[in-house]
C-alpha positions as CSV (number, residue, x, y, z in Angstrom):
1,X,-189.6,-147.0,112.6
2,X,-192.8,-148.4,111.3
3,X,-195.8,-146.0,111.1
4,X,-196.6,-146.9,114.4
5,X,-193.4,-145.6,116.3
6,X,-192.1,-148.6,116.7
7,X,-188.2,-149.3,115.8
8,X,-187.7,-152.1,113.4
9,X,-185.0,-154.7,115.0
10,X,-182.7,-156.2,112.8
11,X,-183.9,-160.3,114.0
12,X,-187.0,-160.7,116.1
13,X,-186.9,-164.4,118.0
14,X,-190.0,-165.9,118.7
15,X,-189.3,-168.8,121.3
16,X,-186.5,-168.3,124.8
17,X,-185.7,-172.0,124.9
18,X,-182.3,-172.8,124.5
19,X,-182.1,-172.7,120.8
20,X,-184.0,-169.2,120.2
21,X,-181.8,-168.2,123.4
22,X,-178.3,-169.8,121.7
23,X,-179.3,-167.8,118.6
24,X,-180.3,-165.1,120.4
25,X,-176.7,-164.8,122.1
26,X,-175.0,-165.1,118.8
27,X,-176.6,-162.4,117.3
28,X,-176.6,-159.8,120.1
29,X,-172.8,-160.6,120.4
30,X,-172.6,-159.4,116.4
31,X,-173.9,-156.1,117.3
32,X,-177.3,-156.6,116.0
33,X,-180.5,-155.8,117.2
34,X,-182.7,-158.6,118.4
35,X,-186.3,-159.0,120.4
36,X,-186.9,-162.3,121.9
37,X,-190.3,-163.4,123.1
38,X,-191.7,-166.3,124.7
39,X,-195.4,-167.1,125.3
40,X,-195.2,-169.0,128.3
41,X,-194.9,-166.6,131.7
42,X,-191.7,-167.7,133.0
43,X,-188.2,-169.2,132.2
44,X,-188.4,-173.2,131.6
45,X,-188.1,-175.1,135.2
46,X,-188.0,-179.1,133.9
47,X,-185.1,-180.8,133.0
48,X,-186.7,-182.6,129.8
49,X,-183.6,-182.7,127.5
50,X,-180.6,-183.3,130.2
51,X,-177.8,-184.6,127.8
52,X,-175.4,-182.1,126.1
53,X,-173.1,-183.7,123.6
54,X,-169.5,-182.7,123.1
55,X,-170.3,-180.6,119.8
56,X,-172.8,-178.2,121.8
57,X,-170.3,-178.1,124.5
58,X,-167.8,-176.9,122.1
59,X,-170.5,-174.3,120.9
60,X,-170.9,-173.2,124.4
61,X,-166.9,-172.9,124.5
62,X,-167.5,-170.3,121.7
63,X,-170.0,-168.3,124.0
64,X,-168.0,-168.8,126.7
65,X,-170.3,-170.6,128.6
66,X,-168.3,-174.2,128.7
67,X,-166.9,-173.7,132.1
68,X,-170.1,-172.6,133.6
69,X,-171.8,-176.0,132.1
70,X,-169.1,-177.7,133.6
71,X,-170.0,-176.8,136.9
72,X,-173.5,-176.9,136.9
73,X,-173.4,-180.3,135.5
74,X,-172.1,-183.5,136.0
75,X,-171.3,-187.2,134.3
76,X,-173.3,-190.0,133.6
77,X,-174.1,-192.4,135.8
78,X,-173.7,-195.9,134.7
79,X,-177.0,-197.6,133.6
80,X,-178.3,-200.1,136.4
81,X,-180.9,-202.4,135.1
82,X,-183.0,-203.9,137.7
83,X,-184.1,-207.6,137.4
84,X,-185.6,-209.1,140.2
85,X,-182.4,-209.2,142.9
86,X,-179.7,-208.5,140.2
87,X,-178.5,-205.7,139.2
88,X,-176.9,-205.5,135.0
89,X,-174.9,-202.3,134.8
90,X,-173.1,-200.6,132.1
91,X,-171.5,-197.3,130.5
92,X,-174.5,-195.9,128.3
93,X,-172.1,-192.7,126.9
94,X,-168.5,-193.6,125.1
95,X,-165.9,-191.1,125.0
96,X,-165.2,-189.2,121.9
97,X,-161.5,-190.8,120.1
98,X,-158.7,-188.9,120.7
99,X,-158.9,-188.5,117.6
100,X,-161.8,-186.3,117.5
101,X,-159.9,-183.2,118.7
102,X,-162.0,-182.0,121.3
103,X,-161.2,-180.6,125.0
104,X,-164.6,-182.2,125.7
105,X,-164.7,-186.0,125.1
106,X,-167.6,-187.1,127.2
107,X,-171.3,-185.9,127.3
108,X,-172.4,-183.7,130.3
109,X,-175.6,-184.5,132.4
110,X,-177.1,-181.2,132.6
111,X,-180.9,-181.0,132.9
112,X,-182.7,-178.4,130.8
113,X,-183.5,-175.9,133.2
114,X,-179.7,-175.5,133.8
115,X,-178.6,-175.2,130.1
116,X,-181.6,-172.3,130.0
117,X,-180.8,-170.7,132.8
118,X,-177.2,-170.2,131.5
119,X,-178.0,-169.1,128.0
120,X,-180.9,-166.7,129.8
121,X,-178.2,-165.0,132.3
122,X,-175.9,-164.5,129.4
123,X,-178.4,-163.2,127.1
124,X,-179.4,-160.4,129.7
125,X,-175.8,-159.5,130.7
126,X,-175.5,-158.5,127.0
127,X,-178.3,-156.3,127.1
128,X,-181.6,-158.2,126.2
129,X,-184.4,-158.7,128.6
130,X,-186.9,-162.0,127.4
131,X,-190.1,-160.8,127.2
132,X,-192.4,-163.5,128.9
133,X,-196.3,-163.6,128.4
134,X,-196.4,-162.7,125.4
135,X,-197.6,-164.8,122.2
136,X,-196.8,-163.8,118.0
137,X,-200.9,-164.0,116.6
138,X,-200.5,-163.1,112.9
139,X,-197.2,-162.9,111.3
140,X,-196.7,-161.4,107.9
141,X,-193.8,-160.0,105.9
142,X,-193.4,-158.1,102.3
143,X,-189.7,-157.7,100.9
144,X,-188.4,-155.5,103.4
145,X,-189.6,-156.5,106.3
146,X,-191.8,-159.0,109.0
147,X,-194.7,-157.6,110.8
148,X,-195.4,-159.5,114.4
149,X,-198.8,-158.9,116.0
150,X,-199.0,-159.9,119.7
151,X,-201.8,-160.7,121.9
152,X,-201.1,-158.0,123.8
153,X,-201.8,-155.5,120.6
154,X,-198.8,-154.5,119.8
155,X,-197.0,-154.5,116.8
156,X,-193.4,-155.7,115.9
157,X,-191.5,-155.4,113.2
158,X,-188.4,-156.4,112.5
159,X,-186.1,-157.7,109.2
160,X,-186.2,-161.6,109.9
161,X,-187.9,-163.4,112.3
162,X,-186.9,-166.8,113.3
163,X,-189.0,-169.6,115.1
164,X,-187.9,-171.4,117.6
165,X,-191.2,-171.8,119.2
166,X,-191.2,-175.4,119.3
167,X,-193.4,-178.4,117.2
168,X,-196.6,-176.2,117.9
169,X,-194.6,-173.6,115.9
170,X,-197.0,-170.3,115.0
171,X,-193.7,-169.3,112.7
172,X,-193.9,-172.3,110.4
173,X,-197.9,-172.2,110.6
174,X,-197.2,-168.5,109.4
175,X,-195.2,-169.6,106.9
176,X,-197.2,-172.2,105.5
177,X,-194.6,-174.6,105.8
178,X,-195.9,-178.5,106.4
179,X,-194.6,-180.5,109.1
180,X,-194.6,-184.0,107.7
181,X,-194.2,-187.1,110.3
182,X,-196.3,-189.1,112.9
183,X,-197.1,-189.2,116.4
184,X,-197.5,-192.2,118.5
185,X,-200.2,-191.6,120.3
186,X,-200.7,-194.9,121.8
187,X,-196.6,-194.6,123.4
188,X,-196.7,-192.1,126.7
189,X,-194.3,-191.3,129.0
190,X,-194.7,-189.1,132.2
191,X,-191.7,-187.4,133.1
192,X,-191.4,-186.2,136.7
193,X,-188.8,-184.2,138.7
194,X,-189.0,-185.1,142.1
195,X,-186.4,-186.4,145.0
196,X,-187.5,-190.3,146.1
197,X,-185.9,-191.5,148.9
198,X,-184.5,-194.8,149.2
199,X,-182.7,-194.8,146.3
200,X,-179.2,-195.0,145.4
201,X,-177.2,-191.8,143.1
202,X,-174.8,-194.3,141.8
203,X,-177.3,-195.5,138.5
204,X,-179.4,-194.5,136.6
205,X,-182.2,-196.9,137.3
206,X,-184.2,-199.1,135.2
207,X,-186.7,-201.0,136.2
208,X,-188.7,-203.2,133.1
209,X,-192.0,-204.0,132.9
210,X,-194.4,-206.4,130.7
211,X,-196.8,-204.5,129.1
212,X,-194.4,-201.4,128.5
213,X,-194.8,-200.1,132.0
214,X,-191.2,-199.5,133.1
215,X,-190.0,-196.9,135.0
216,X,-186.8,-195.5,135.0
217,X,-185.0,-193.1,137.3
218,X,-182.2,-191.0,136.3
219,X,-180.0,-188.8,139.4
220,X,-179.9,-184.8,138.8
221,X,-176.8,-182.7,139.4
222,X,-176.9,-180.4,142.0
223,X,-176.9,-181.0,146.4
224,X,-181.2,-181.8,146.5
225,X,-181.1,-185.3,145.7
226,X,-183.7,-184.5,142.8
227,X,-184.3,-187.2,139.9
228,X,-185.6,-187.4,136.5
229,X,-188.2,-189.9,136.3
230,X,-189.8,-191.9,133.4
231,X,-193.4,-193.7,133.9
232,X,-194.0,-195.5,130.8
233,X,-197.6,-195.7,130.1
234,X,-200.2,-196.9,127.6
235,X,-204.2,-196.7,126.8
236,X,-206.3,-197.9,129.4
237,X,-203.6,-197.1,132.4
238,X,-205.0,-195.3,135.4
239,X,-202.3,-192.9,135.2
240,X,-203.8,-191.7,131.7
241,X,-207.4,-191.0,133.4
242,X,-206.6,-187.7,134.9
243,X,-203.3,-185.4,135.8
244,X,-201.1,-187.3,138.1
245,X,-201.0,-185.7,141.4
246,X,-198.0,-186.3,143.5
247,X,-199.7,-189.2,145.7
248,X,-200.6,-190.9,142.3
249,X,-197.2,-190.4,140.9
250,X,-195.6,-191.9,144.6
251,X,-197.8,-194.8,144.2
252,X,-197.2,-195.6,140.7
253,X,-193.3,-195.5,141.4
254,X,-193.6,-197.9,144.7
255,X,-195.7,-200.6,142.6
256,X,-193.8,-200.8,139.6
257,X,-190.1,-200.1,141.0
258,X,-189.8,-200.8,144.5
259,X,-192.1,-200.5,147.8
260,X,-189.3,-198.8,149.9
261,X,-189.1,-195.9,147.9
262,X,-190.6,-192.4,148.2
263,X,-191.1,-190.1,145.8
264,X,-191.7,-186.3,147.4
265,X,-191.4,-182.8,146.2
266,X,-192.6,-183.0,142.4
267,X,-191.4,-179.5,141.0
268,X,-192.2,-180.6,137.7
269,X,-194.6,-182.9,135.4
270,X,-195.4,-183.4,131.5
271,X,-196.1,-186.2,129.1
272,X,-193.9,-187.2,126.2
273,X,-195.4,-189.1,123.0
274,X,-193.1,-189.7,120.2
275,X,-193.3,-187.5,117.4
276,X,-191.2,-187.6,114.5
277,X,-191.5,-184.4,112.0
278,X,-189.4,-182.6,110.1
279,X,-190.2,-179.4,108.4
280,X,-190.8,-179.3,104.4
281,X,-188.9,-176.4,104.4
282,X,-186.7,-174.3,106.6
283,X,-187.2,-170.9,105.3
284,X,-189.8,-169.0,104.0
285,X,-188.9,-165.0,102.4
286,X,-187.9,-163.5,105.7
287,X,-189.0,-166.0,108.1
288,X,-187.0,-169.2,109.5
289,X,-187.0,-172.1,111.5
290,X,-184.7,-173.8,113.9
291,X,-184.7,-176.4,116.9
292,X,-187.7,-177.9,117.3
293,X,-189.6,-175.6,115.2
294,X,-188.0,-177.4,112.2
295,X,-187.7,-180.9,113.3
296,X,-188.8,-183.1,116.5
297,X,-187.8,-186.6,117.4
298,X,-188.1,-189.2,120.4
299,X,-185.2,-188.0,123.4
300,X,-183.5,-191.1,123.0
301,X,-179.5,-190.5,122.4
302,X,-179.8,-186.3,123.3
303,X,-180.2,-185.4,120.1
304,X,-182.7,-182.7,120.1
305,X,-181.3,-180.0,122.3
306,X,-178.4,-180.6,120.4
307,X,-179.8,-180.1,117.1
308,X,-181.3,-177.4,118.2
309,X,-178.2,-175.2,119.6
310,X,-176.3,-176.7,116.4
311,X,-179.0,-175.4,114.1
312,X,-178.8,-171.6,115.9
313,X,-174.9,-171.8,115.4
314,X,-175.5,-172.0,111.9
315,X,-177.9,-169.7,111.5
316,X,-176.4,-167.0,113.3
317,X,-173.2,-165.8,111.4
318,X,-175.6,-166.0,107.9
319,X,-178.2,-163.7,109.6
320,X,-175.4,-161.4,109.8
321,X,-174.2,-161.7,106.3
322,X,-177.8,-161.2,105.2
323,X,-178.4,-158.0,107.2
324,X,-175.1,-156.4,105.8
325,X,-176.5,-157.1,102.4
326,X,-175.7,-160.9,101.5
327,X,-177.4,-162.5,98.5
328,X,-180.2,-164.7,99.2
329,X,-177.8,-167.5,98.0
330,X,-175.8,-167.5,101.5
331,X,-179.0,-167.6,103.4
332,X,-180.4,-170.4,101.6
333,X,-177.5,-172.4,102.8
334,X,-178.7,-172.9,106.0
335,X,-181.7,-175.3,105.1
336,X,-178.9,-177.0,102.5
337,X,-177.0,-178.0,105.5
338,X,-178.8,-178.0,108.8
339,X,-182.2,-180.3,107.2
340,X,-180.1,-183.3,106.3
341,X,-178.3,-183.2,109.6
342,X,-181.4,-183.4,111.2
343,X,-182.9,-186.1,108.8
344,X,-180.4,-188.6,110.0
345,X,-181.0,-187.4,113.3
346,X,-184.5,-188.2,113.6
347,X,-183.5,-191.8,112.1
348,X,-180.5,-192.6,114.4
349,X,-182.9,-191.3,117.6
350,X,-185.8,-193.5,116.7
351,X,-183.6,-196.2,116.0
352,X,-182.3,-195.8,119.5
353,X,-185.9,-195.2,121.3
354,X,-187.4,-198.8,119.9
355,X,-183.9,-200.3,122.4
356,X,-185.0,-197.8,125.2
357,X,-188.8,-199.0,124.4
358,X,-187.6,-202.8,124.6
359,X,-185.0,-202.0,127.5
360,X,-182.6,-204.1,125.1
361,X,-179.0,-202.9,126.9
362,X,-177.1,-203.7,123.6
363,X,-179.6,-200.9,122.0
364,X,-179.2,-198.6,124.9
365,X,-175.4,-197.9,124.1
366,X,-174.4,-194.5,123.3
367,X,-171.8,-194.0,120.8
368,X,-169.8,-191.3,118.9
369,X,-172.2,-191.0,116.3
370,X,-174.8,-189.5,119.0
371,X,-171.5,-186.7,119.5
372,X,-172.1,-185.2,116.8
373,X,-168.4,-184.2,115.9
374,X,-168.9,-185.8,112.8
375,X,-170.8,-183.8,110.8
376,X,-169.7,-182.3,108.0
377,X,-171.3,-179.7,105.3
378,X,-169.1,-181.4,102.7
379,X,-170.9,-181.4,99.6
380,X,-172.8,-179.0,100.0
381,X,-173.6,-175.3,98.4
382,X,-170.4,-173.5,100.9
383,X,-168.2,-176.9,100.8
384,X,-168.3,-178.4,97.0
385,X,-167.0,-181.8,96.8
386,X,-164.2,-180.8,94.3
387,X,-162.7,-178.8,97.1
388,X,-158.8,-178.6,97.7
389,X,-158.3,-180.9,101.5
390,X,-155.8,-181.8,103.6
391,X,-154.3,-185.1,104.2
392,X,-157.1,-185.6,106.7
393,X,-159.8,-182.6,106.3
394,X,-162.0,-181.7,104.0
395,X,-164.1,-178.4,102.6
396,X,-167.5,-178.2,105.6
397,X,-166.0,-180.6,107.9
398,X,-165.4,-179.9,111.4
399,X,-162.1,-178.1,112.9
400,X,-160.9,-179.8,115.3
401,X,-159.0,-178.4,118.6
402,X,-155.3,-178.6,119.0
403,X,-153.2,-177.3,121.5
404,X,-150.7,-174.2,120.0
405,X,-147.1,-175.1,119.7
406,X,-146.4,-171.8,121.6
407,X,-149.3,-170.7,123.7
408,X,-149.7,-167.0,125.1
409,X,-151.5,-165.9,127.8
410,X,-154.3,-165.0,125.7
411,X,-154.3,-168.7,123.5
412,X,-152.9,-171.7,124.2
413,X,-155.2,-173.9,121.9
414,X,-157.0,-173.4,118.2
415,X,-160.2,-173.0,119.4
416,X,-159.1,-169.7,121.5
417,X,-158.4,-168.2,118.3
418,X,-161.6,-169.2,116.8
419,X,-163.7,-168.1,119.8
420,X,-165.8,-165.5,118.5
421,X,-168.3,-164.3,116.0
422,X,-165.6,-163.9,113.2
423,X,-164.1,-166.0,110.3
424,X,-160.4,-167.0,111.2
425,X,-157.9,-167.8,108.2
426,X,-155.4,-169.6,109.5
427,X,-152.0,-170.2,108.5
428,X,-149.2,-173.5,107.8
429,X,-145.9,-172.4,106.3
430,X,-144.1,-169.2,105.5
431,X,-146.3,-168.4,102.1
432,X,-149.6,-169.4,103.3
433,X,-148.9,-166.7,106.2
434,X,-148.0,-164.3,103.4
435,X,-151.4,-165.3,101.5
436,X,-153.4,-164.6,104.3
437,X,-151.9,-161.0,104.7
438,X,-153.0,-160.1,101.7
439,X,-156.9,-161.2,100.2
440,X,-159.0,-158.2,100.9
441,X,-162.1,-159.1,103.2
442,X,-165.9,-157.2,102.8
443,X,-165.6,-153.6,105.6
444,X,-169.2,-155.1,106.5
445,X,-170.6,-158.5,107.9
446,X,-168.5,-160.9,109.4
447,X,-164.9,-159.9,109.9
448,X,-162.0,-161.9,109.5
449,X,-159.0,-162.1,111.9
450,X,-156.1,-163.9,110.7
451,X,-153.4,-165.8,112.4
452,X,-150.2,-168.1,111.3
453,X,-150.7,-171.3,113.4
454,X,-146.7,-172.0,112.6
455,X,-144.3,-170.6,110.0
456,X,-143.4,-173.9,108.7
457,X,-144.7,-177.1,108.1
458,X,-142.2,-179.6,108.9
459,X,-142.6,-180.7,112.7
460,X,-140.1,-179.7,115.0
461,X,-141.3,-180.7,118.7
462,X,-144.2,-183.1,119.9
463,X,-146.6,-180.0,119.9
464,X,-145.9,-179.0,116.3
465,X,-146.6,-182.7,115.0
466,X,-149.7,-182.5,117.1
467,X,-151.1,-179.8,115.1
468,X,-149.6,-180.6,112.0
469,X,-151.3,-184.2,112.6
470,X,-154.3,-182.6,113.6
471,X,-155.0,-181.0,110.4
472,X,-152.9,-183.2,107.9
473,X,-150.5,-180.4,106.9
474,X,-147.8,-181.8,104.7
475,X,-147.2,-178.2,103.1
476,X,-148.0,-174.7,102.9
477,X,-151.5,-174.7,103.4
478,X,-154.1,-171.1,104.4
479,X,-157.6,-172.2,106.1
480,X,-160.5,-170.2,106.2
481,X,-162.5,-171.0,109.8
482,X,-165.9,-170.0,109.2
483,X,-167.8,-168.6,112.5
484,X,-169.6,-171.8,113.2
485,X,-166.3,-173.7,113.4
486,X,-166.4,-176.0,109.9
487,X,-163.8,-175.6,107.2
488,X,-164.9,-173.0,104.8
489,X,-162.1,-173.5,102.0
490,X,-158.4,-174.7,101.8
491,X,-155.6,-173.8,99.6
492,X,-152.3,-173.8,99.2
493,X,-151.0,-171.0,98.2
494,X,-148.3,-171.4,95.3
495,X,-145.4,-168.7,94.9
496,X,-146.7,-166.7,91.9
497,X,-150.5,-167.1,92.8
498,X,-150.9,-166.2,96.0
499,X,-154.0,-163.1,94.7
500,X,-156.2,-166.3,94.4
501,X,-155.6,-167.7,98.2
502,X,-158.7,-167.6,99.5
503,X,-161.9,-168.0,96.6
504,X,-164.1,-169.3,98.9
505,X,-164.7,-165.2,99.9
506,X,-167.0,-164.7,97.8
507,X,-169.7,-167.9,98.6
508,X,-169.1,-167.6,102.3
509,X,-169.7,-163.6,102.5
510,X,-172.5,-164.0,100.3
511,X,-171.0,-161.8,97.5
512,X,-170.4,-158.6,100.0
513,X,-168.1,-156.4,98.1
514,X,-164.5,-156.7,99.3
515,X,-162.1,-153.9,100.4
């Protein structure tokens, strides 16, 4: 308790969009004690970021949310490009490779509200209500602890808080932490949801314009016929001399797109201007930044969201280290690993924004690099490059799915027995399963469950060579699985040395004392 009454919570999250909700999810599911606030007065109702990418859908697999986003969502539509009579269409989203050892190869339309409204049900049904209407005024921490005023009076305290309150974000102002990039204030885009009649479901519609007035028109999931819709506008338009209404927005859409259509039932509005930033710094003592908070780009490519969620998934299982007594070392990771990713990030998505801004279909193609199945922690503080690797994987990469070579009722793929908030060591060959018996693990913080994938390493039936394949296993071989799904260390265990199988404990538990 502070000396106001009020209990100190373990993380406080300031900022129920789908990252601080992700993060949010994760931590709760640890056992910890979180607060999550959000200044606006209700859940988020536009469908702004509408791409999820295969990685996020894996991280929702961890939540168990994949099916659920599944349903509620829905594939691309090809890209129709209008030009005059003719219409030019193509694929705009490749499928992940085979290769890429995912049960979710393609990227799923779902619009914003969806994805928030999934993370928001699952976040109550574990206990915690979002508290709406309320904005964090003056932050401050000491060593122990963060105190939160609101603008309500109260006080909260709690031992980190994290923001994921967006580019305005009061955390990183808090924090003192600069936000170094431009915005294009001269580039606008009004985004509307609304049904139009008239107008096919089978494309998502572009329509150019000289000047950098196109519209474009992109088909929602659901049974209301409801579309996202891109005005692109510029200094001087009459659509920039007052808010749209709906009769302005319905007239603006007939004279640049098409007279027979009609656009009805606006249930949401807001203007986009690029903005490219990315935070100095990530952390700051016992306050941190993720999503958009940290880093903010054009939408072109769905990147953002993706980020986002990818940036709580990293975030969350070092939290819990951190709380059960981690070194500072562990914690610092997370900038180490999450700010490049989103360096290249903000490159790649304003790379692919100046095709989307000259309606160039050979710039508008989406490939696996906008997946983000690639990216690795490889080099970094938890994956040095001298690491011991497979034939195919190294230290910080990504684990890739692989069907079991006998499944259960309970698992009959890798990433059931990775599902979780827990490290998984995970075992090729007959002393590797012996190895992984036997390292003590840290009684506090993350636990560890530990399973022999197969006893031997030399491939019997199509299944085995699968997963030997997947992972390049040519001999005994013990992986550690950290929570967020990457590679934290490989070895192979030799016969008089198996003590030393797993010495990537001690970076990845943040030196918690083993038992």
């Amino acid at each position: 308790m502070d000396d106001t009454g009020t209990a100190t919570v373990d993380v406080l999250v300031i900022g129920a969009g789908p990252v601080g909700l992700a993060l949010t999810l994760d931590l709760v599911r640890r056992g910890l004690a979180v607060r999550l606030v959000e200044q606006e007065g209700k859940r988020f109702e536009g469908s702004r970021a509408k791409g999820v990418q295969p990685r996020t859908l894996e991280v929702l697999d961890d939540f168990g949310l994949a099916d659920a986003a599944l349903a509620a969502g829905g594939p691309y539509p090809p890209m129709g490009l209008h030009l005059g009579p003719f219409t030019k269409s193509w694929r705009m989203h490749a499928t992940a490779p085979g290769s890429a050892g995912t049960p979710y190869p393609d990227v799923l339309l779902l619009p914003q509200y969806a994805t928030t409204a999934l993370l928001h049900d699952a976040v109550e049904r574990l206990g915690v209500r979002v508290e709406f209407g309320v904005r964090a005024e003056e932050i401050t921490q000491d060593a122990e602890t963060c105190a939160v005023r609101l603008d309500d009076g109260r006080l909260l305290t709690a031992r980190y808080v994290v923001g994921a309150d967006g580019g305005s974000s009061t955390v990183r102002k808090a924090a003192g932490i600069a936000f170094e990039g431009a915005t294009d204030e001269a580039d606008r885009m009004i985004l509307v949801d609304a049904a139009v009649d008239g107008l096919s479901r089978d494309h998502w519609h572009i329509w150019p314009r000289t000047g950098g007035r196109g519209v474009a028109a992109c088909p929602l999931p659901g049974g209301d016929g409801r579309f996202q819709i891109m005005i692109r506008t510029r200094p001087g338009d009459p659509a920039e001399t007052s808010a749209p209404t709906e009769t302005h927005l319905a007239e603006l859409v007939r004279r640049r797109a098409g007279r027979s259509l009609t656009l009805r039932d606006v249930s949401w509005t807001s203007v986009f201007r690029p903005n490219v930033r990315l935070a100095e710094r990530y952390r700051d003592g016992r306050l941190l930044l993720c999503g958009d908070a940290a880093h903010v780009h054009t939408p072109a490519g769905a990147q953002g969201l993706n980020t986002g969620v990818q940036d709580a998934y990293n975030l969350g299982w070092k939290l819990h280290q951190a709380l059960a007594g981690a070194g500072a070392s562990l914690l610092d990771s997370y900038e180490d690993e999450r700010r490049p990713v989103a360096a290249r990030v903000l490159g790649r998505s304003t790379e692919l924004y100046e095709g989307l801004r000259r309606t160039r279909p050979g710039r508008l193609t989406r490939g696996p690099g906008e997946h983000q199945l690639d990216i690795s922690y490889f080099g970094g503080p938890l994956a040095p490059a001298d690491a011991p690797r497979t034939a195919t994987l190294r230290c910080g990469d990504r684990a890739p799915d692989a069907p079991l070579p006998d499944p259960t009722a309970a698992a009959t793929r890798l990433f059931d027995l990775y599902r979780g908030p827990h490290f998984t060591a995970l075992a090729f060959g007959a002393r590797a399963a012996a190895a992984a018996r036997r390292p003590p693990w840290p009684s506090t913080g993350v636990p560890l469950r530990r399973h022999t994938a197969l006893p031997h390493t030399t491939p019997r039936t199509p299944r085995e060579a699968m997963l030997l394949s997947a992972y390049g296993i040519t001999e005994d071989t013990l992986l550690l699985i950290r929570p967020d799904g990457h590679i934290g260390h490989v070895s192979a265990p030799a016969d008089d040395d198996i003590a030393d199988a797993l010495p990537a404990i001690g970076a990845l538990t943040g030196g918690l004392p083993v038992g």
